[in-house]
C-alpha positions in Angstrom: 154.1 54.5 49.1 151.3 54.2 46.6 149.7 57.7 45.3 146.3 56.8 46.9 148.3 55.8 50.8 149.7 59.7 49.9 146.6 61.4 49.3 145.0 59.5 52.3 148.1 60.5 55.0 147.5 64.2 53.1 143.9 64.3 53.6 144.3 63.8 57.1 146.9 65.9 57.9 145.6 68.9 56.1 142.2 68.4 58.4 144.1 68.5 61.7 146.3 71.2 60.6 143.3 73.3 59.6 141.7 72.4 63.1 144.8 73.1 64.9 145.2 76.4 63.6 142.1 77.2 64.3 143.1 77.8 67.9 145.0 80.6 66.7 143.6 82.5 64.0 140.7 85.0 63.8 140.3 83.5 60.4 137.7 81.2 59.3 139.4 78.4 57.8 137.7 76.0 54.8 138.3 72.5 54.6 138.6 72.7 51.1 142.4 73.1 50.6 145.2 74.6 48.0 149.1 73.3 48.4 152.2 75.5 47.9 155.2 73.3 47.9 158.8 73.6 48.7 161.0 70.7 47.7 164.1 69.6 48.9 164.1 71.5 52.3 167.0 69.5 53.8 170.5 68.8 54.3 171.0 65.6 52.3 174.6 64.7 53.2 173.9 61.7 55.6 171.4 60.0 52.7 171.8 56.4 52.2 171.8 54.3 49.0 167.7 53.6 50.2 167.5 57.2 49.6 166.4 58.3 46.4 167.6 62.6 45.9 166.5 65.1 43.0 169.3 68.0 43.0 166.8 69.5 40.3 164.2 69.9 43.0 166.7 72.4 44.5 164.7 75.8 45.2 161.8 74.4 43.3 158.4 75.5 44.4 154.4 74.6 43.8 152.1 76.9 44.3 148.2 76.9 44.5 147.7 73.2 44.2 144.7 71.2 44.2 144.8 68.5 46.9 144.2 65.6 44.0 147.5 67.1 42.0 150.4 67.0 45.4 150.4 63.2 45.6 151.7 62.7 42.2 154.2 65.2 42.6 155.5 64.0 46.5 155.2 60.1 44.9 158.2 58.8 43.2 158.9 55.8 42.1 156.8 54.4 45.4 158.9 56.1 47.6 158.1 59.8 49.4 160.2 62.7 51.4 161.1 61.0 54.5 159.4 64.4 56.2 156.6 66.7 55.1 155.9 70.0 57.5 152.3 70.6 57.1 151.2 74.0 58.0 148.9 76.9 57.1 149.4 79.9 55.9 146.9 82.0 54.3 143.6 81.8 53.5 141.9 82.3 50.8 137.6 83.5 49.6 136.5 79.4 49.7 139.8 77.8 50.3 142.8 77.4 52.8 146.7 77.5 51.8 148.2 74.7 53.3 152.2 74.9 52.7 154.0 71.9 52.5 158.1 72.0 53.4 159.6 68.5 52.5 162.7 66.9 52.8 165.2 66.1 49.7 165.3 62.5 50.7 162.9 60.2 49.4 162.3 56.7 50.9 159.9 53.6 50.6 160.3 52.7 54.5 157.9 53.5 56.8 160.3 53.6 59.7 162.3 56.2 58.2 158.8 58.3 58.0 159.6 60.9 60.6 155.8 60.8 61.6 155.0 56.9 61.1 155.3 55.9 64.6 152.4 58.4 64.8 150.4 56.8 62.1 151.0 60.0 59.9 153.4 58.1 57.2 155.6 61.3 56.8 153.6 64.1 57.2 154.0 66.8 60.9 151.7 69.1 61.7 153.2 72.4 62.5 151.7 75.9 64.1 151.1 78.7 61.8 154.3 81.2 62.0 153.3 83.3 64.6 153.5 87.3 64.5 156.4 88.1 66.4 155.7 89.5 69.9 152.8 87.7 69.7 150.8 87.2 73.2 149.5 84.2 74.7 146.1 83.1 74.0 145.7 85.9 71.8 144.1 85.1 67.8 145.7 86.9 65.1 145.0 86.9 61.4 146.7 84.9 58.7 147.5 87.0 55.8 144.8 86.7 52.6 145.2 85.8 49.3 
């Protein structure tokens, strides 16, 4: 997958996330986003020789990144985690913090995108973690930062 295809899938899936989210949040939420990232989020033991891995991604994390920077850094050599959770989690004064969980396994086929067959390449839109004992149809607020 090309940088550009990345940023594209990205910019699309930070948009629904945001509006997603928005059904349970007090919060407003911007559509100007920042990235934390958290690499290599998966068991890896079933890869195949398609699958490229980076042990030195292990525990490695990205925070506060500009939406232009993540593509670059989920891009390798064409190929991109076969999954990328998308979800939010704080907001900030202008901007909302979009965090992005991603699978150890890179790969440059579109079928073994988790989320191509839903024309999202690999990225899933997830809910916000929700307070626990949390009530139905009840808002709450995401944490600030």
């Amino acid at each position: 997958m090309y940088t550009e295809d990345c940023l594209t899938y990205l910019t699309s899936a930070s948009y629904h996330s945001v509006k997603f989210t928005e059904n349970y949040v007090k919060n407003k939420l911007f559509y100007n986003f920042k990235f934390n990232i958290k690499l290599n989020q998966s068991c890896d033991d079933h890869a195949d020789e398609e699958n490229d891995l980076y042990p030195e991604d292990n525990n490695k994390e990205l925070h506060h990144l500009e939406l232009r920077e993540v593509p670059n850094i989920l891009c390798r050599n064409g190929k991109v985690p076969e999954w990328i959770d998308v979800s939010v989690i704080a907001v900030g004064k202008d901007y909302t913090l979009i965090e992005l969980l991603c699978s150890g396994r890179f790969t440059k086929e579109r079928e073994k995108m988790c989320y191509s067959k839903r024309g999202q390449g690999p990225f899933g839109i997830k809910s916000p973690i929700l307070p626990p004992h949390q009530k139905e149809n009840k808002k709450f607020k995401l944490k600030k930062v």
